[in-house]
N, CA, C and O atoms as a Tinker XYZ file with bonds, in Angstrom:
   472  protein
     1  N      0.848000   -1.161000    0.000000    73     2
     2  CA     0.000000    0.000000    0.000000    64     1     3
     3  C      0.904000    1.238000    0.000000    63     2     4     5
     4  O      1.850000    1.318000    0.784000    81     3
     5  N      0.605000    2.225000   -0.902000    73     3     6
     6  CA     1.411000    3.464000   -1.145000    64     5     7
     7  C      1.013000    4.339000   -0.021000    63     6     8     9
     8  O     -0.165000    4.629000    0.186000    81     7
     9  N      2.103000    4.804000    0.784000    73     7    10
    10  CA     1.736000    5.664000    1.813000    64     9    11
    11  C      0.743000    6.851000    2.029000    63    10    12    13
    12  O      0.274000    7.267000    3.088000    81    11
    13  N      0.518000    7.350000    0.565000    73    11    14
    14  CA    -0.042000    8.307000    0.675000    64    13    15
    15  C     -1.596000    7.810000    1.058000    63    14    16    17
    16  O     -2.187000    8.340000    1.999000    81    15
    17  N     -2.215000    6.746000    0.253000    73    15    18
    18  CA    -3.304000    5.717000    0.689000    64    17    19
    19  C     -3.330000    5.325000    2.079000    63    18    20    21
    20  O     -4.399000    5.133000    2.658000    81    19
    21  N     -2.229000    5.198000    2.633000    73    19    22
    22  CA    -2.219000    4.401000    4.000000    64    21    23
    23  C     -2.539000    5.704000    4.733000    63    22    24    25
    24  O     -3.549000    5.533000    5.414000    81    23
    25  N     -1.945000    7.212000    4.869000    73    23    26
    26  CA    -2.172000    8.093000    5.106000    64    25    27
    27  C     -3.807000    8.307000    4.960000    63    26    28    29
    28  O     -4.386000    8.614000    6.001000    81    27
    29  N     -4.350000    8.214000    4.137000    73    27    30
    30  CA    -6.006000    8.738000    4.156000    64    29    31
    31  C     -6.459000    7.383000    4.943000    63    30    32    33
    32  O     -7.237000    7.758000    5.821000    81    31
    33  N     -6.348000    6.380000    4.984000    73    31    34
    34  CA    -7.342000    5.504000    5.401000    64    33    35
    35  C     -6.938000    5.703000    6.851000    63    34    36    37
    36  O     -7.813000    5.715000    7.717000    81    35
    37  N     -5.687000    5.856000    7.152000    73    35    38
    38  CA    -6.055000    6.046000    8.945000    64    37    39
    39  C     -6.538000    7.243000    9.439000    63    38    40    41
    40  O     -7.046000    7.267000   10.560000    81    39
    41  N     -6.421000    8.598000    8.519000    73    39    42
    42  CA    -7.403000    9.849000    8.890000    64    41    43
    43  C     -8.421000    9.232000    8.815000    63    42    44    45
    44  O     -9.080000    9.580000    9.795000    81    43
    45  N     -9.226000    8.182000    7.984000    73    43    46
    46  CA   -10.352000    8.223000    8.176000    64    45    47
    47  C    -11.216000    6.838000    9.262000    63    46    48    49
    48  O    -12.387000    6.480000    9.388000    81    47
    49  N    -10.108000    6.465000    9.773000    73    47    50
    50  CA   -10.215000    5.526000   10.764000    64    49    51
    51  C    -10.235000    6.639000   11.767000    63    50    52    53
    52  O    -11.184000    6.518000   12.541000    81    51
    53  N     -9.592000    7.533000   11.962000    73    51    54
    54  CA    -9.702000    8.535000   12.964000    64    53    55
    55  C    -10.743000    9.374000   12.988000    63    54    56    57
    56  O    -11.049000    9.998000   14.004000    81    55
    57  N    -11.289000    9.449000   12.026000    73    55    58
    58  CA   -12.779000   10.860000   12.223000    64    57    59
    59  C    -13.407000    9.202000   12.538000    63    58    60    61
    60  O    -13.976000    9.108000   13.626000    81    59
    61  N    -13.369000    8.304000   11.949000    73    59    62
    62  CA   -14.816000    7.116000   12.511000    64    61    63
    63  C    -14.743000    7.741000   13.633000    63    62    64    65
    64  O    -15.390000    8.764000   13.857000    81    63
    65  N    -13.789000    7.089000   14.627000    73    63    66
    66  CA   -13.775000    6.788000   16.018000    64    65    67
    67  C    -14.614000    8.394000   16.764000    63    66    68    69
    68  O    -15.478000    8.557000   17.625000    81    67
    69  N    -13.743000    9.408000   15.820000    73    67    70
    70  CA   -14.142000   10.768000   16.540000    64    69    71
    71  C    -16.079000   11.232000   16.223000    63    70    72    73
    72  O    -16.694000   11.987000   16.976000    81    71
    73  N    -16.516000   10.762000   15.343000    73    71    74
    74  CA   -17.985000    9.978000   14.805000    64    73    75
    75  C    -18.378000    9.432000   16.261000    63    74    76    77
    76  O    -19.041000    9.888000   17.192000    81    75
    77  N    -17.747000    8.385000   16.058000    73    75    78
    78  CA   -18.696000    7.404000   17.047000    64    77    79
    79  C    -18.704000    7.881000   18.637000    63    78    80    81
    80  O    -19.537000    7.641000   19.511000    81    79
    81  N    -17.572000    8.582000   18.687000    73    79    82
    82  CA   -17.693000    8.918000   20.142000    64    81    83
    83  C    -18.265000   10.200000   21.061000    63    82    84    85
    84  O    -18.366000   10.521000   22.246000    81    83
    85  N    -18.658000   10.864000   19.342000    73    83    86
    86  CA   -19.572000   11.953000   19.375000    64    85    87
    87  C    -18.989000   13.246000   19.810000    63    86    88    89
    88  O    -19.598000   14.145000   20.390000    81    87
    89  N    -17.872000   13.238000   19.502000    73    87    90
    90  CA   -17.313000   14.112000   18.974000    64    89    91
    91  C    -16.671000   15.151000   17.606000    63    90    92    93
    92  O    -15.831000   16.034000   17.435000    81    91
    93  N    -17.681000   14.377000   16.830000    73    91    94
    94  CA   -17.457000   15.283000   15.863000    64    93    95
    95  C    -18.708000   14.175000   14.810000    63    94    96    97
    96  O    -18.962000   12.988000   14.606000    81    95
    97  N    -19.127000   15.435000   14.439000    73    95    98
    98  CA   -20.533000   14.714000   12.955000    64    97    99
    99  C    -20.239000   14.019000   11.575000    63    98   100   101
   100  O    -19.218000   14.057000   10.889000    81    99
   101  N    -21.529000   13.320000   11.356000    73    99   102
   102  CA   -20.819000   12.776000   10.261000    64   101   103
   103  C    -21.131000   13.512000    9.571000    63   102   104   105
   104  O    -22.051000   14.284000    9.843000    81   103
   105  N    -20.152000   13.558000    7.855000    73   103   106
   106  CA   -20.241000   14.549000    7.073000    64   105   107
   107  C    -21.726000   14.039000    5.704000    63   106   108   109
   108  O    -22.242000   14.576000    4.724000    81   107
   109  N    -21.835000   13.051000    6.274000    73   107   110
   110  CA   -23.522000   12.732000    5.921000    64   109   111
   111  C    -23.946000   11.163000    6.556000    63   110   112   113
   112  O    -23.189000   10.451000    7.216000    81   111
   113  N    -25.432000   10.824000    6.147000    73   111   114
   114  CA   -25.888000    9.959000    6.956000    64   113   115
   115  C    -26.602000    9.071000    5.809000    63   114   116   117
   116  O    -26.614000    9.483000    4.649000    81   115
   117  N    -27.042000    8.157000    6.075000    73   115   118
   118  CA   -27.572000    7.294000    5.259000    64   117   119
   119  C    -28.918000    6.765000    5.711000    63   118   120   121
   120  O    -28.803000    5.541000    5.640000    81   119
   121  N    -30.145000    7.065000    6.143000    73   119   122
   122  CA   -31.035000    5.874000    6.437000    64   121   123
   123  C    -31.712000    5.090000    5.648000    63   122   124   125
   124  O    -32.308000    5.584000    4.690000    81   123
   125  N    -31.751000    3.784000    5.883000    73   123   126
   126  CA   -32.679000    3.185000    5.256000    64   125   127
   127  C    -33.723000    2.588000    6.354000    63   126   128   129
   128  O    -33.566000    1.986000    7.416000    81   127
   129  N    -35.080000    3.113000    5.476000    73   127   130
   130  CA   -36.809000    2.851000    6.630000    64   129   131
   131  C    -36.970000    1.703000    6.233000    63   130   132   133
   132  O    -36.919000    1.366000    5.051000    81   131
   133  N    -37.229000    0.822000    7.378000    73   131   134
   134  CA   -37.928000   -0.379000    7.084000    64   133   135
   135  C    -39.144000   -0.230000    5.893000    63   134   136   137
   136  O    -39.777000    0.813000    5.732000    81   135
   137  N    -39.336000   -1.377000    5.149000    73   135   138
   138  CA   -41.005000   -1.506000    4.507000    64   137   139
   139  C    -41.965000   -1.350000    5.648000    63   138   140   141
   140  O    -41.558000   -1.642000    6.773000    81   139
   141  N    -43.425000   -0.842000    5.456000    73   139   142
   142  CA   -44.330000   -0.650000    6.452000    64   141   143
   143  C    -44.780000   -2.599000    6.510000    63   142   144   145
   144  O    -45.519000   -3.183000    5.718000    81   143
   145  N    -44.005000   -3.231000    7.763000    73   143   146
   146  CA   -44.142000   -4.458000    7.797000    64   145   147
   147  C    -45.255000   -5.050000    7.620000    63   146   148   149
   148  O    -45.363000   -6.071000    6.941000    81   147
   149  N    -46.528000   -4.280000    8.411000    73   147   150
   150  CA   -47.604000   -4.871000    7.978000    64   149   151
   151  C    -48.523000   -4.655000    6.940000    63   150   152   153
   152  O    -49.601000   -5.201000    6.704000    81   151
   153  N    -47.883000   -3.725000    6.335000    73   151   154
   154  CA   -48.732000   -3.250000    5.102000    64   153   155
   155  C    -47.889000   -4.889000    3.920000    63   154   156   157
   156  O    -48.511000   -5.580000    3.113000    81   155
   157  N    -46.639000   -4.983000    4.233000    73   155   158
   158  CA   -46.146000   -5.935000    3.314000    64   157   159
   159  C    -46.777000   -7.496000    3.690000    63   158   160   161
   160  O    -46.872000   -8.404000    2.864000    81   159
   161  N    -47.240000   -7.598000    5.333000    73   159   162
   162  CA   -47.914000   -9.193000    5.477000    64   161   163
   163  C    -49.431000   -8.917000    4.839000    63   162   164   165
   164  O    -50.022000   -9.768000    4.175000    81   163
   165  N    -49.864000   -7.856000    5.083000    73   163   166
   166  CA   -51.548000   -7.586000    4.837000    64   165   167
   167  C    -51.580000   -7.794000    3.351000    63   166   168   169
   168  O    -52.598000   -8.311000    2.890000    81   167
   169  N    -50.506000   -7.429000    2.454000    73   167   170
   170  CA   -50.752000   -7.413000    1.410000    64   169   171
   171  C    -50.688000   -8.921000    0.556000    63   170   172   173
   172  O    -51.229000   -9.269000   -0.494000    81   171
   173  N    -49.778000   -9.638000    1.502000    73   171   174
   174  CA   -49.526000  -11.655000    1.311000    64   173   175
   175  C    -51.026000  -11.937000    2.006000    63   174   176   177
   176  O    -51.124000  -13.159000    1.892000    81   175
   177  N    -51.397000  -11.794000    2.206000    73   175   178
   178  CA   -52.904000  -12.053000    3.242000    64   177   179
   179  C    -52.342000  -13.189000    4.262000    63   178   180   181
   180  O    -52.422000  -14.407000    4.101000    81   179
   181  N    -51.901000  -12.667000    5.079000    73   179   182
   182  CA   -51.276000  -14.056000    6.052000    64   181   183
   183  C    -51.578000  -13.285000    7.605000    63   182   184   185
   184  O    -51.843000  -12.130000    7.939000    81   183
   185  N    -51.406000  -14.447000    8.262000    73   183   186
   186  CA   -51.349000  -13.568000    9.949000    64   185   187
   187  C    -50.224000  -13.576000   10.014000    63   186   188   189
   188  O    -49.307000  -13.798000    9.223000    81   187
   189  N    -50.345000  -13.203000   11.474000    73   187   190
   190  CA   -48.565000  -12.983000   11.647000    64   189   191
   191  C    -47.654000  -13.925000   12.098000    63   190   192   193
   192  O    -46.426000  -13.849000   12.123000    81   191
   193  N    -48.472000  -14.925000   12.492000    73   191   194
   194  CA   -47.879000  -16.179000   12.945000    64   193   195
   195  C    -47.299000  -16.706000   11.109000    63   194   196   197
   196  O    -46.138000  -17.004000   10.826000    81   195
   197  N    -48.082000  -16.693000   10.456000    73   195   198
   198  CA   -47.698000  -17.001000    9.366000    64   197   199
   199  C    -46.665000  -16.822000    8.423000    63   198   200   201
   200  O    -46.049000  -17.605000    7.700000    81   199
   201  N    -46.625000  -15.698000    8.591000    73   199   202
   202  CA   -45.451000  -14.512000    8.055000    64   201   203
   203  C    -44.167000  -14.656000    8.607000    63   202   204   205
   204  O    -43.112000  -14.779000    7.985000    81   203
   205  N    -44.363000  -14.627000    9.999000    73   203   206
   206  CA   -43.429000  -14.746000   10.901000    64   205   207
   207  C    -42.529000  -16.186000   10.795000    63   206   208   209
   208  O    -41.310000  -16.178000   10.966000    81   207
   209  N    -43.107000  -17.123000   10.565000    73   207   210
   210  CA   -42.498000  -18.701000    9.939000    64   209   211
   211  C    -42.362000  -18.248000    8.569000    63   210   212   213
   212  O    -41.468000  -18.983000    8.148000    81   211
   213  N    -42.689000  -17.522000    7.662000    73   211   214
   214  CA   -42.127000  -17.453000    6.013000    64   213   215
   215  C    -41.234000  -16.650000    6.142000    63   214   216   217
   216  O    -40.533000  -16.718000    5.132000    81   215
   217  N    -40.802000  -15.802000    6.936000    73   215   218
   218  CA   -39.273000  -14.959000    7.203000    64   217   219
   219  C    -38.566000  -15.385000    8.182000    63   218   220   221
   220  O    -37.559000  -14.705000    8.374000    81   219
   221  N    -38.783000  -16.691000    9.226000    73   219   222
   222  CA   -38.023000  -16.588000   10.099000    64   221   223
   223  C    -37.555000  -16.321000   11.080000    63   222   224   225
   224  O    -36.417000  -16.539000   11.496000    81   223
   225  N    -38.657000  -15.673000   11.671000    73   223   226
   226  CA   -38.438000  -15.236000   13.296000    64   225   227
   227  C    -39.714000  -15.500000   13.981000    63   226   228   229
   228  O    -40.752000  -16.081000   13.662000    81   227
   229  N    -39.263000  -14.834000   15.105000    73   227   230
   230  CA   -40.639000  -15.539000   15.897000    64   229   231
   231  C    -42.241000  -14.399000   15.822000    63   230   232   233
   232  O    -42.305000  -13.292000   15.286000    81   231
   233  N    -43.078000  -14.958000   16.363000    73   231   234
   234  CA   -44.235000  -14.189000   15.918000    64   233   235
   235  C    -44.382000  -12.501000   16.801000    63   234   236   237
   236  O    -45.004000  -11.484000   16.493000    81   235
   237  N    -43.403000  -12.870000   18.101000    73   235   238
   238  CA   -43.622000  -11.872000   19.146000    64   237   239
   239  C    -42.497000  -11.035000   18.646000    63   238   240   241
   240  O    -42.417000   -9.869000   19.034000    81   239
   241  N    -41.223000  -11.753000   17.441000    73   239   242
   242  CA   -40.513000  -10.211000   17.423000    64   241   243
   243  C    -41.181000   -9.297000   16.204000    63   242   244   245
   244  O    -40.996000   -8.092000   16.034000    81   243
   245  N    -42.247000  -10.444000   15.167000    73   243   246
   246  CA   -42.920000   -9.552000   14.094000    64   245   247
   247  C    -43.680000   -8.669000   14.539000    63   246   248   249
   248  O    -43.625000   -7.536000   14.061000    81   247
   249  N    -44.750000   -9.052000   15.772000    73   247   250
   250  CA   -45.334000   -8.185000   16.734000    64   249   251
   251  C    -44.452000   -7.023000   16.986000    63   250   252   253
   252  O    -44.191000   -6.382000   15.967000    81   251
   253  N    -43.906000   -6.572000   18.132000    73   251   254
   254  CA   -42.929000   -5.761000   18.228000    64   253   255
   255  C    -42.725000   -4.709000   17.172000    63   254   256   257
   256  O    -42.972000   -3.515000   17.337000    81   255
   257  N    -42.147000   -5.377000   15.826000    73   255   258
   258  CA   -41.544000   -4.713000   14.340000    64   257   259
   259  C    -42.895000   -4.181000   14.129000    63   258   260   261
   260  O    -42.800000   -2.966000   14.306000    81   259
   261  N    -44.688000   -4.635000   13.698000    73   259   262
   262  CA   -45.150000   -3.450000   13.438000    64   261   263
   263  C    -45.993000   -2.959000   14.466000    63   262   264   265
   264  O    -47.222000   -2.965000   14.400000    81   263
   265  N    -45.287000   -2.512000   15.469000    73   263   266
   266  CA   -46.294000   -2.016000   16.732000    64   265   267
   267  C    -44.824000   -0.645000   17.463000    63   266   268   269
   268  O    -44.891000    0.123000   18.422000    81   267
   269  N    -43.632000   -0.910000   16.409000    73   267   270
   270  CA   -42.652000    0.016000   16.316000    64   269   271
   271  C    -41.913000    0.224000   17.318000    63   270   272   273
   272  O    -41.420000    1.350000   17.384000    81   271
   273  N    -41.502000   -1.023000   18.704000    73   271   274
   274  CA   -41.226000   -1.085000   19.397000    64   273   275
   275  C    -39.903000   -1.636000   19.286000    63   274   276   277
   276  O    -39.157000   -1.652000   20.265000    81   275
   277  N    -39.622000   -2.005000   18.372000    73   275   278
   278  CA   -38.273000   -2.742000   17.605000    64   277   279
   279  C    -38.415000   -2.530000   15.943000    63   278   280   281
   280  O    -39.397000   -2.407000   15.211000    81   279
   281  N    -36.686000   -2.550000   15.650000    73   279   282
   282  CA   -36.890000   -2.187000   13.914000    64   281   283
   283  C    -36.209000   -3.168000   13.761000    63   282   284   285
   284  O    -35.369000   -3.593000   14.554000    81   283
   285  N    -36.592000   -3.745000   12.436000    73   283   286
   286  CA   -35.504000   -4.736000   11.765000    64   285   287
   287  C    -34.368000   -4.637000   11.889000    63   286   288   289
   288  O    -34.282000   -3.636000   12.602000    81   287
   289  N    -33.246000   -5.019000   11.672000    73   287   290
   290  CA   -31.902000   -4.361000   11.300000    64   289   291
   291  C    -31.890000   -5.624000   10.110000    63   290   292   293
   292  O    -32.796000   -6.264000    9.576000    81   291
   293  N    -30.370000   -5.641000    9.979000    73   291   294
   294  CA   -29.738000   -6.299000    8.784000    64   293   295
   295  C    -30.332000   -7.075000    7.692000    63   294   296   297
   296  O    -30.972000   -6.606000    6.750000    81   295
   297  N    -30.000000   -8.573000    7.955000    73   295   298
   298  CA   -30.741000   -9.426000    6.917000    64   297   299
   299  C    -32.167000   -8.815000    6.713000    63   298   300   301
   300  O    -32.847000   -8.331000    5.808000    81   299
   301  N    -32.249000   -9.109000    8.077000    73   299   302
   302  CA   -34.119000   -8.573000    8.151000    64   301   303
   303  C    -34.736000   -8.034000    7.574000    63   302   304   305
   304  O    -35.815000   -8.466000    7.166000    81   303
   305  N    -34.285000   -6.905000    7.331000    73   303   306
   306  CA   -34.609000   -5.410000    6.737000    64   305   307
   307  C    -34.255000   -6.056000    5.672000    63   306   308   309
   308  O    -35.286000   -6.515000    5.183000    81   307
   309  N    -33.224000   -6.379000    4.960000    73   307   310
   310  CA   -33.327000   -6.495000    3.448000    64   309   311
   311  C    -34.136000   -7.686000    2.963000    63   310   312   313
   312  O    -34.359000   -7.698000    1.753000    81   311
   313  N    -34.685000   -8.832000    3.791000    73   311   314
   314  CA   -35.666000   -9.265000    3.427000    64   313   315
   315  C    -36.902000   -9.010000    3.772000    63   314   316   317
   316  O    -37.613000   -9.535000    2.915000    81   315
   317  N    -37.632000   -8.417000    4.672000    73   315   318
   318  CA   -38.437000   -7.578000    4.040000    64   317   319
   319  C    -38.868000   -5.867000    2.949000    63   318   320   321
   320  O    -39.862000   -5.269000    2.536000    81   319
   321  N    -37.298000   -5.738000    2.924000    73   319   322
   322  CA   -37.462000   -4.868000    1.600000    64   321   323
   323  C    -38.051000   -5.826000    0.521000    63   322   324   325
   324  O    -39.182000   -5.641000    0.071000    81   323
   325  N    -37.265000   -6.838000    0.125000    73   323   326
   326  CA   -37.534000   -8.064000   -1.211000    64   325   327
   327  C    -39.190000   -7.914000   -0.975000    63   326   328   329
   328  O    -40.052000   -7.473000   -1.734000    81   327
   329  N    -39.276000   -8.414000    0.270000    73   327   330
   330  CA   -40.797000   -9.091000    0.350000    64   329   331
   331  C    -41.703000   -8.084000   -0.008000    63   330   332   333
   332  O    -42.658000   -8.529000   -0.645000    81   331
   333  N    -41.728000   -6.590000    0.235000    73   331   334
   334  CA   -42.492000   -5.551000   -0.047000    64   333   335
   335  C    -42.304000   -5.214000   -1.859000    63   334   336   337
   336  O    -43.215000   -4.662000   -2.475000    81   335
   337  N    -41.197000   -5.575000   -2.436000    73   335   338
   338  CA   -41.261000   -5.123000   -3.834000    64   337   339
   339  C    -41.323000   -6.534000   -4.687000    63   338   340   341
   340  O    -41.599000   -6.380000   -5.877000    81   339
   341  N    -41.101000   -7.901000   -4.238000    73   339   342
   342  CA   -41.694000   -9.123000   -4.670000    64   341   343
   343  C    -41.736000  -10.278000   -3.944000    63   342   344   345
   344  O    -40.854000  -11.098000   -3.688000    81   343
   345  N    -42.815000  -10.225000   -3.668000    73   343   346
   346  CA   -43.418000  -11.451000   -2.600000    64   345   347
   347  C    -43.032000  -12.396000   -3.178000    63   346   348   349
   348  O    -42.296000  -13.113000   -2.500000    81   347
   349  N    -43.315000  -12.889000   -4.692000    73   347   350
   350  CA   -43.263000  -14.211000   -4.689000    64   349   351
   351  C    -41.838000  -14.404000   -4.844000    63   350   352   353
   352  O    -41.603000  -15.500000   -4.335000    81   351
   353  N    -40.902000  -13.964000   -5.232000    73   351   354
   354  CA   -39.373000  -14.231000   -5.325000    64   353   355
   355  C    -39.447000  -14.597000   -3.339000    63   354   356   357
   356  O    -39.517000  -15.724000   -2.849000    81   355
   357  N    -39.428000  -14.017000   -2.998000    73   355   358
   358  CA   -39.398000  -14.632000   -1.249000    64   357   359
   359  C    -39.704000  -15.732000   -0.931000    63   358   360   361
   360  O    -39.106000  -16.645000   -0.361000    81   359
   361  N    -41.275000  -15.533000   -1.571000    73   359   362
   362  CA   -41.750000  -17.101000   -1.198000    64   361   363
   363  C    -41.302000  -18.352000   -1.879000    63   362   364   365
   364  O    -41.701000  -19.411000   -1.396000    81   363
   365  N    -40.448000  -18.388000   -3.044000    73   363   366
   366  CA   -40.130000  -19.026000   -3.761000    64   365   367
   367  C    -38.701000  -19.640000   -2.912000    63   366   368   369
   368  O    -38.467000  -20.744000   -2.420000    81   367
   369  N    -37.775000  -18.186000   -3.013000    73   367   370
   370  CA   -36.804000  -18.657000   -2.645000    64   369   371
   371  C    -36.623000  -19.842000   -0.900000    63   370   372   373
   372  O    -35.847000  -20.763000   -0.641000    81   371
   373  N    -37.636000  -19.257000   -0.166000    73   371   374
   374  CA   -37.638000  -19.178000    1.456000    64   373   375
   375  C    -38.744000  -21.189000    1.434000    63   374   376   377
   376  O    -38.772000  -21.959000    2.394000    81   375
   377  N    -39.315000  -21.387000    0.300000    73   375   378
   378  CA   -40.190000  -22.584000    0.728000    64   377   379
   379  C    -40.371000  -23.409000   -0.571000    63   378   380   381
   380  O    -41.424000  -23.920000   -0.954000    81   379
   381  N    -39.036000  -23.453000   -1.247000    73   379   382
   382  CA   -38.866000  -24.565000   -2.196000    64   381   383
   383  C    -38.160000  -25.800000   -1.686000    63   382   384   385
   384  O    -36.964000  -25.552000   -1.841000    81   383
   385  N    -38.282000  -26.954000   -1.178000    73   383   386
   386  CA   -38.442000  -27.881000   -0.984000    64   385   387
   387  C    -37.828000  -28.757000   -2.186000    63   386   388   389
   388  O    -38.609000  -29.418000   -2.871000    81   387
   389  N    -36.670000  -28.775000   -2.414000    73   387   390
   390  CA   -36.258000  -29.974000   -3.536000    64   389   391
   391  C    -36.976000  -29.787000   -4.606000    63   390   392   393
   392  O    -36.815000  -30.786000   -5.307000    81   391
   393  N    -37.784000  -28.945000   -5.186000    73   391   394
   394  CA   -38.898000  -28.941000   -6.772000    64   393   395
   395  C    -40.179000  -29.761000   -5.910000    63   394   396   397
   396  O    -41.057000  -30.178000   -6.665000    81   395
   397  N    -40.345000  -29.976000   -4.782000    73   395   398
   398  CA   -41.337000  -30.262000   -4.424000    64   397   399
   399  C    -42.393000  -29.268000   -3.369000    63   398   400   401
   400  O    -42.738000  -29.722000   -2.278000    81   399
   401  N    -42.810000  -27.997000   -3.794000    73   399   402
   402  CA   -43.237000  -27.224000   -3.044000    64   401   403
   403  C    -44.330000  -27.851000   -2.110000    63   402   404   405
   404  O    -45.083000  -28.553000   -2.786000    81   403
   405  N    -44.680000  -27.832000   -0.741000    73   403   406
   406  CA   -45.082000  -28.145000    0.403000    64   405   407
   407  C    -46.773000  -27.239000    0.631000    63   406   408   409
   408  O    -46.990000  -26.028000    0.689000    81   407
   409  N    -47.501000  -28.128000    0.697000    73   407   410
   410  CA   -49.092000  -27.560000    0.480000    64   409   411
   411  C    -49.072000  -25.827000    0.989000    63   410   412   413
   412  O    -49.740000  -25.063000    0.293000    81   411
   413  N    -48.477000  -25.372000    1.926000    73   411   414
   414  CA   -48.104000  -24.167000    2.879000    64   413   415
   415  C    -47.392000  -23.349000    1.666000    63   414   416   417
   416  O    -47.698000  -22.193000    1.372000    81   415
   417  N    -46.687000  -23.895000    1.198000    73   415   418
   418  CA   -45.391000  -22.695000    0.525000    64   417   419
   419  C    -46.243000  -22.791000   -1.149000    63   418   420   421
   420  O    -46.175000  -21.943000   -2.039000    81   419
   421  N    -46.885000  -23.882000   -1.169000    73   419   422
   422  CA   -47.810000  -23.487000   -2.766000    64   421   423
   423  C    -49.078000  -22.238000   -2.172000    63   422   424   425
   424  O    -49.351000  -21.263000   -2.872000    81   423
   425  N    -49.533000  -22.403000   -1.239000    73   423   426
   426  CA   -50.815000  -21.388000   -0.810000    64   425   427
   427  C    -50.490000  -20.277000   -0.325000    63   426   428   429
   428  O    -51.442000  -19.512000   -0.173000    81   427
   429  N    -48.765000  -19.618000    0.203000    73   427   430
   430  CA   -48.439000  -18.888000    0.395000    64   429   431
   431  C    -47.964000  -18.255000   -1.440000    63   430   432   433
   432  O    -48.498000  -17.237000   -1.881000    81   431
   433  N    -47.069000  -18.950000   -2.161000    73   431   434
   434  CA   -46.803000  -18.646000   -3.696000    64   433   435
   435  C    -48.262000  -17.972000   -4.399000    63   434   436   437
   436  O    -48.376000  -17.000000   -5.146000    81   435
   437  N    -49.257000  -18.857000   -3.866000    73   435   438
   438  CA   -50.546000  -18.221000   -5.298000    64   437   439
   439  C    -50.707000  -17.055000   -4.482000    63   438   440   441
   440  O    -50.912000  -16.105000   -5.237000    81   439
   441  N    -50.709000  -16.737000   -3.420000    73   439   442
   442  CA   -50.986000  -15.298000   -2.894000    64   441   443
   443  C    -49.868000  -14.268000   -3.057000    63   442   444   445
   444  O    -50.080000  -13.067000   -3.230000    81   443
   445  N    -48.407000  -14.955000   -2.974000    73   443   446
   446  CA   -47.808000  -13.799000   -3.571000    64   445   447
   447  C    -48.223000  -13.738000   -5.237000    63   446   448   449
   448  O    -48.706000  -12.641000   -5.515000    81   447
   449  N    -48.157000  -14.471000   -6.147000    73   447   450
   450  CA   -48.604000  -14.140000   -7.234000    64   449   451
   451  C    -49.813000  -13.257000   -7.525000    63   450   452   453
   452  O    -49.904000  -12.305000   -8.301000    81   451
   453  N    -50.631000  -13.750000   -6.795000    73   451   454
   454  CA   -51.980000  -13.166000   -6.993000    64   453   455
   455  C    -51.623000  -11.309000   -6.593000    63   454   456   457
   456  O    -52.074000  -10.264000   -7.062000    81   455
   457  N    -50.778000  -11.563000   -5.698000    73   455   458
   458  CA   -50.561000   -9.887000   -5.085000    64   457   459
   459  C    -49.402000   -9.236000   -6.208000    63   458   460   461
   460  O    -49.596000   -8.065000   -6.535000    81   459
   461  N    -48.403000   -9.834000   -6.708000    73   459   462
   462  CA   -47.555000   -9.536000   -7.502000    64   461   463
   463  C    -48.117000   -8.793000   -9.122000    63   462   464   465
   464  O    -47.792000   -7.720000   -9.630000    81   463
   465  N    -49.176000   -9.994000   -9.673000    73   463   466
   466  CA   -50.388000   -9.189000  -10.673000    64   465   467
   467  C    -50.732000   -8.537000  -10.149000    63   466   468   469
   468  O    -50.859000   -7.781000  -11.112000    81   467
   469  N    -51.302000   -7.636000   -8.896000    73   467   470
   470  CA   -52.108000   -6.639000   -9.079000    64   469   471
   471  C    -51.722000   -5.169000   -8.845000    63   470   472
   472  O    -52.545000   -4.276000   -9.042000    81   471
């Protein structure tokens, strides 16, 4: 690494730290808003117990997520981004079964489809 490179990346290892310790601002910010979670299950027509087993967590932390008491973070958030702009790619990917889709993950698929047409 050419010094002059090594030079910027530890200034900027140094404003992080001075960032994080709140001493000094960042020179911009980034948010990304969750999807409105239940506008994205209401729109699969599922409860939340339901939903909550087609993404993976439990039903009391989906509770929580749309009652705004907790936010997604990571994976989370980017799978329910997917799930809000295509359900059925989710449901596809999350409850394919060997090419043998499972009575649950075919009746969850025709509803994302059905929601995906409209």
């Amino acid at each position: 690494m050419k010094n002059e490179t090594f030079a910027k990346l530890a200034t900027s290892i140094k404003e992080a730290g001075e960032i994080k310790a709140g001493h000094r601002a960042p020179s911009r910010m980034y948010e990304i808003k969750p999807p409105e979670i239940r506008m994205v299950r209401e729109r699969l027509d599922v409860s939340q117990g339901e939903f909550a087993v087609m993404i993976g967590v439990s039903a009391r932390t989906l509770q929580n997520w749309e009652q705004g008491r907790r936010q997604p973070d990571g994976p989370a958030k980017a799978l329910l981004t997917i799930a809000s702009r295509n359900p059925a790619a989710v449901l596809d990917a999350l409850h394919a079964q060997r090419g043998v889709p499972s009575t649950k993950s075919m009746r969850f698929s025709t509803r994302a489809a059905r929601v995906s047409n409209a």
